[in-house]
C-alpha positions as CSV (number, residue, x, y, z in Angstrom):
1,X,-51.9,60.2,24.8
2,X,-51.8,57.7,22.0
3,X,-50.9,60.5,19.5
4,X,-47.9,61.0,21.6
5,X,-47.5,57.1,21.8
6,X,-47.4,56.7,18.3
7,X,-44.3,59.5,18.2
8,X,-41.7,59.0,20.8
9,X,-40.8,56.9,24.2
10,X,-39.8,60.2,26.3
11,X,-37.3,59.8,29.2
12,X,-36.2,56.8,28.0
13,X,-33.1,56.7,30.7
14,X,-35.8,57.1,33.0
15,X,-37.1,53.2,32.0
16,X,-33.9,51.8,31.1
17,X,-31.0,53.4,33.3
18,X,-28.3,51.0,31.8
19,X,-27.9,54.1,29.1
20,X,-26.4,56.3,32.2
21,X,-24.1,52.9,33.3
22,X,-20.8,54.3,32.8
23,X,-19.5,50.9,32.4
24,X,-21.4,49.8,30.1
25,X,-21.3,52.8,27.7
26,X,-17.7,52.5,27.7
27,X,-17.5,48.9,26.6
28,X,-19.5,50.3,24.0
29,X,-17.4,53.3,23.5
30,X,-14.2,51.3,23.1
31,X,-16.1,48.8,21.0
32,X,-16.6,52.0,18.2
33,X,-13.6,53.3,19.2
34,X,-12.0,50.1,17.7
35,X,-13.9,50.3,14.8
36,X,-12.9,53.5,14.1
37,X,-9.6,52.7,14.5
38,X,-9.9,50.2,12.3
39,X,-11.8,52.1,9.9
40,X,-9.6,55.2,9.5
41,X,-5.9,53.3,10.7
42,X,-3.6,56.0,11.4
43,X,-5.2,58.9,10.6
44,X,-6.6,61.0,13.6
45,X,-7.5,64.1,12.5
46,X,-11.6,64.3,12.2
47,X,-14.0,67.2,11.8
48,X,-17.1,67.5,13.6
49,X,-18.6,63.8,15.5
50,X,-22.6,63.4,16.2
51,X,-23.4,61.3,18.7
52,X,-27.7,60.7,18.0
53,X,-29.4,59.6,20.9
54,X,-26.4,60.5,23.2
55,X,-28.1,60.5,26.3
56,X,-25.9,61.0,29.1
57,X,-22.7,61.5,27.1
58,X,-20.9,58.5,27.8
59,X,-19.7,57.4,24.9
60,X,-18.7,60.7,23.0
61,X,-16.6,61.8,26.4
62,X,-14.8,58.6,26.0
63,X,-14.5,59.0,22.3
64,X,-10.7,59.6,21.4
65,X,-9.7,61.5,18.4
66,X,-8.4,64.8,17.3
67,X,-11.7,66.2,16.5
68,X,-12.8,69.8,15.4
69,X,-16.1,69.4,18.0
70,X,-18.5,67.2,19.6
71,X,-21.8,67.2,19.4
72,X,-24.3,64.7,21.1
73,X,-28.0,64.9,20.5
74,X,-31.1,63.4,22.3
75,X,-34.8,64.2,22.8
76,X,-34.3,62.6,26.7
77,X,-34.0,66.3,28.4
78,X,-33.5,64.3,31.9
79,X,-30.3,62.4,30.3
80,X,-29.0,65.8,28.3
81,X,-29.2,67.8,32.0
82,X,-26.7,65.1,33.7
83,X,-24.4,65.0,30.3
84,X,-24.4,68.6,30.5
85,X,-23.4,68.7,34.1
86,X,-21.1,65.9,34.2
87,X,-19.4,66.9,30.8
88,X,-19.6,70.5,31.8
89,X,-15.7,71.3,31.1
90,X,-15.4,68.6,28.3
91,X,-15.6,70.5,25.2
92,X,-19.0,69.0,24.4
93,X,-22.3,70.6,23.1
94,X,-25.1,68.9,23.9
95,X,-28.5,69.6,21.9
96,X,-32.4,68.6,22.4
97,X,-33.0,67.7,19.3
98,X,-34.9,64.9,17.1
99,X,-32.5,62.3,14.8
100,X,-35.5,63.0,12.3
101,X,-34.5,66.6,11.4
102,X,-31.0,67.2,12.8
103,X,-30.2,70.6,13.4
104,X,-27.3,71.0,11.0
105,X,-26.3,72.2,7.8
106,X,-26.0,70.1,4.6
107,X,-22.7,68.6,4.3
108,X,-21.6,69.5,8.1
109,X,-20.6,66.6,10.0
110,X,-17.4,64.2,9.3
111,X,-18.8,61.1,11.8
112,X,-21.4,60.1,12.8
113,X,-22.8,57.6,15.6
114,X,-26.0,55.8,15.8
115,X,-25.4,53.2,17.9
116,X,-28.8,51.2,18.1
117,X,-31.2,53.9,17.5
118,X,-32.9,53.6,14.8
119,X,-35.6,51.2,15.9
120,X,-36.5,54.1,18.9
121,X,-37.7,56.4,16.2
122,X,-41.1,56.6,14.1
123,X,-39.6,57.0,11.2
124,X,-35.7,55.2,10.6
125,X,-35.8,56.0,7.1
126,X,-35.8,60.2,7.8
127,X,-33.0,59.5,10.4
128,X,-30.9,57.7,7.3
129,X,-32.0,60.6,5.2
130,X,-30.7,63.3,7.5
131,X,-27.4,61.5,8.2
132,X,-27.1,61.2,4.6
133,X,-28.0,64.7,4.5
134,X,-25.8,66.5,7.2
135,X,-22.6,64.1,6.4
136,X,-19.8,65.7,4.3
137,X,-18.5,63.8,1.0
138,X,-16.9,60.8,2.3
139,X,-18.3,61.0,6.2
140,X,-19.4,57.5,7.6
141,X,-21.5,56.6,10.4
142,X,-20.5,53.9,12.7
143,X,-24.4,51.9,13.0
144,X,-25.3,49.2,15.2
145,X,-28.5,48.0,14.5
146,X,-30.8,45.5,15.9
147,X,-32.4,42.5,14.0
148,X,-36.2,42.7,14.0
149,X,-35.5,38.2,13.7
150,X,-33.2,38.1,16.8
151,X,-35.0,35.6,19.1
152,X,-34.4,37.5,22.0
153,X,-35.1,41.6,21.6
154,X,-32.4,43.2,23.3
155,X,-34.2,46.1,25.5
156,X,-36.8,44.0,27.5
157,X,-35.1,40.2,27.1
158,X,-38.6,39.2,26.3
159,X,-38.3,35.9,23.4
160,X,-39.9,36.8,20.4
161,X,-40.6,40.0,21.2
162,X,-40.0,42.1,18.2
163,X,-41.4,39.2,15.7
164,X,-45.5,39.4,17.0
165,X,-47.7,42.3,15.6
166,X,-48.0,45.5,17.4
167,X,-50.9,44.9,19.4
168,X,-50.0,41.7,20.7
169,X,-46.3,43.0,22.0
170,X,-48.0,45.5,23.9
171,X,-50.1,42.6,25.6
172,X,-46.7,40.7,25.6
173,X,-44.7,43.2,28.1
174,X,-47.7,44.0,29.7
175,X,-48.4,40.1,30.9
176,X,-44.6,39.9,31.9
177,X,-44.8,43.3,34.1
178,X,-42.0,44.9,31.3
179,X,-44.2,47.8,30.1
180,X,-47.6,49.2,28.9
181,X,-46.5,49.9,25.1
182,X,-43.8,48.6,22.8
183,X,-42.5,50.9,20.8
184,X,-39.5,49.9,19.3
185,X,-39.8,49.5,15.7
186,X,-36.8,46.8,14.6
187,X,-36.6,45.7,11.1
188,X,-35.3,42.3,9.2
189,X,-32.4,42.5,7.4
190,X,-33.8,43.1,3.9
191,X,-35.6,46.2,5.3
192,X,-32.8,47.7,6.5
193,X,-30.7,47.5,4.0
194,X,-33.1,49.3,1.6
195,X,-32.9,52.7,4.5
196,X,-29.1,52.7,3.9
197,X,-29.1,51.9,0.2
198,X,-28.0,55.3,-0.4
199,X,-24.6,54.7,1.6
200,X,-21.4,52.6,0.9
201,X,-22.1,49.6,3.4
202,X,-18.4,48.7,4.8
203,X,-19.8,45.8,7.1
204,X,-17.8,44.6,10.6
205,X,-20.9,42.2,11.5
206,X,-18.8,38.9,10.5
207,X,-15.4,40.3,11.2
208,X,-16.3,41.3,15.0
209,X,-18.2,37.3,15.0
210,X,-14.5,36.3,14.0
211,X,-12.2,38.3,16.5
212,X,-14.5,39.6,19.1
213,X,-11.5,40.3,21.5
214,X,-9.9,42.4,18.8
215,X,-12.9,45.2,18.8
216,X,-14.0,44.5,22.3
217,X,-17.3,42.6,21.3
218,X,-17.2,40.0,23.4
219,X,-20.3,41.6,25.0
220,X,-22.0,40.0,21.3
221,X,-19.8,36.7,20.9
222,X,-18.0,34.7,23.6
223,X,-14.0,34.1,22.4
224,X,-14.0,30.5,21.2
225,X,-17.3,30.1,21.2
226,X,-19.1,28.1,17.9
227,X,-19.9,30.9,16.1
228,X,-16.6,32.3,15.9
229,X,-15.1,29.0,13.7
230,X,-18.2,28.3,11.5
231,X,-17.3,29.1,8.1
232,X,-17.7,32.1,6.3
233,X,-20.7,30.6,4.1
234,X,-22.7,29.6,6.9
235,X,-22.1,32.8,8.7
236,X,-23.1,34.4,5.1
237,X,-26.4,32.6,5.3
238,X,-27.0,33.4,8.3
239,X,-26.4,36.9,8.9
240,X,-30.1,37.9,8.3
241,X,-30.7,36.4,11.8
242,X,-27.5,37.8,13.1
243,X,-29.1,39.6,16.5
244,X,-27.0,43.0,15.7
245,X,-25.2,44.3,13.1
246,X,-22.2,46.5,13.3
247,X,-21.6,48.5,9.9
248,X,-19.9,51.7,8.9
249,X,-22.2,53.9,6.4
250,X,-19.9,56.3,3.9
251,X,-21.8,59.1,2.0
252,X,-20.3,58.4,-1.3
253,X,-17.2,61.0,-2.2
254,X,-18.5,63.7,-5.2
255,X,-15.6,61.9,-7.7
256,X,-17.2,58.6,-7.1
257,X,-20.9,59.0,-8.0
């Protein structure tokens, strides 16, 4: 039991069933949608999209784009059987498979989405690896990633949470009736950027902080709220405590390395 522990959370819509809440995986879906948008302007032709740690399918069903195929991934076998039946006619695959040794070929995939996964898995630095890996020259991964310093951690809304040491989280969501084992694995700021050192970094954290209405992230920032007028230095110097950031990873193009 603790070997498996010290692996994977299995059935993880099982514990938290807001990853099968339609509407909230399509706030998120037209938050990356935006992004994307934004990201690519007009063009609307893609190849192949991963979607890592799919779950129920949500958000690549509601994904809009003229793409060569869809492909979501996820070791939750409860949440792939419902994607699978509610997306049966959808044009989407659907795949058991672990973020930590994806299942296709070198230079494969065009996009990429890892919307806040990494801190789920053992090891985030093979996940960064293998979307490194599997993305074609010039691919990007839309990543939203939790801060390791956010004062409250964003799957048990327990303060503090993700600052303590292992063993005294456990005890944590154990005293407040949340759980028996924390295993979510966030990292600070200066951590994470060393895992996606290999990738261009084209960073929406401060821009969504700005016009949260304009990519839908008014789930992160209320419109007119403080934050949103502080000037860019402060927002600079803060960003390592900045609760999520929102950035799209490009595999460097062959003519540019």
């Amino acid at each position: 039991m603790n070997q498996m522990r010290s692996e994977y959370q299995e059935g993880y819509s099982q514990i938290n069933p807001a990853v099968l809440n339609i509407n909230d995986r399509m706030d998120k879906a037209k938050k990356i949608q935006l992004v994307l948008d934004d990201y690519f302007k007009n063009d609307r032709n893609f190849g192949i999209v991963v979607d890592i740690g799919c779950s129920g399918g949500i958000i690549l069903h509601h994904l809009k784009g003229d793409f060569q195929q869809k492909i979501g991934i996820d070791i939750d076998f409860e949440a792939l059987k419902k994607a699978k039946q509610d997306y049966l006619f959808q044009d989407i695959d659907f795949i058991c498979a672990d973020g930590m040794n994806l299942p296709f070929r070198n230079n494969s995939t065009a996009f990429c989405i890892c919307n806040h996964v990494y801190e789920h898995l053992p090891d985030s630095k093979k996940l960064f690896k293998e979307i490194y890996r599997t993305l074609i020259s010039g691919g990007v991964s839309y990543c939203a990633a939790g801060n390791a310093l956010s004062i409250m951690e964003g799957h048990y809304h327990l303060p503090f949470l993700s600052w303590i040491p292992k063993g005294l989280a456990h005890r944590y969501l154990r005293l407040m009736n949340r759980g028996d084992y924390y295993y979510e694995k966030h990292l600070t700021w200066w951590s994470f950027k060393k895992i996606i050192s290999m990738f261009r970094i084209h960073d929406y954290t401060i821009r969504i902080i700005r016009e949260p209405e304009l990519f839908a992230g008014t789930d992160l920032i209320k419109p007119e709220s403080m934050i949103t007028r502080m000037p860019t230095i402060f927002l600079t110097l803060l960003y390592p405590f900045i609760p999520t950031w929102i950035l799209m990873l490009e595999k460097p193009r062959v003519d540019q390395d």
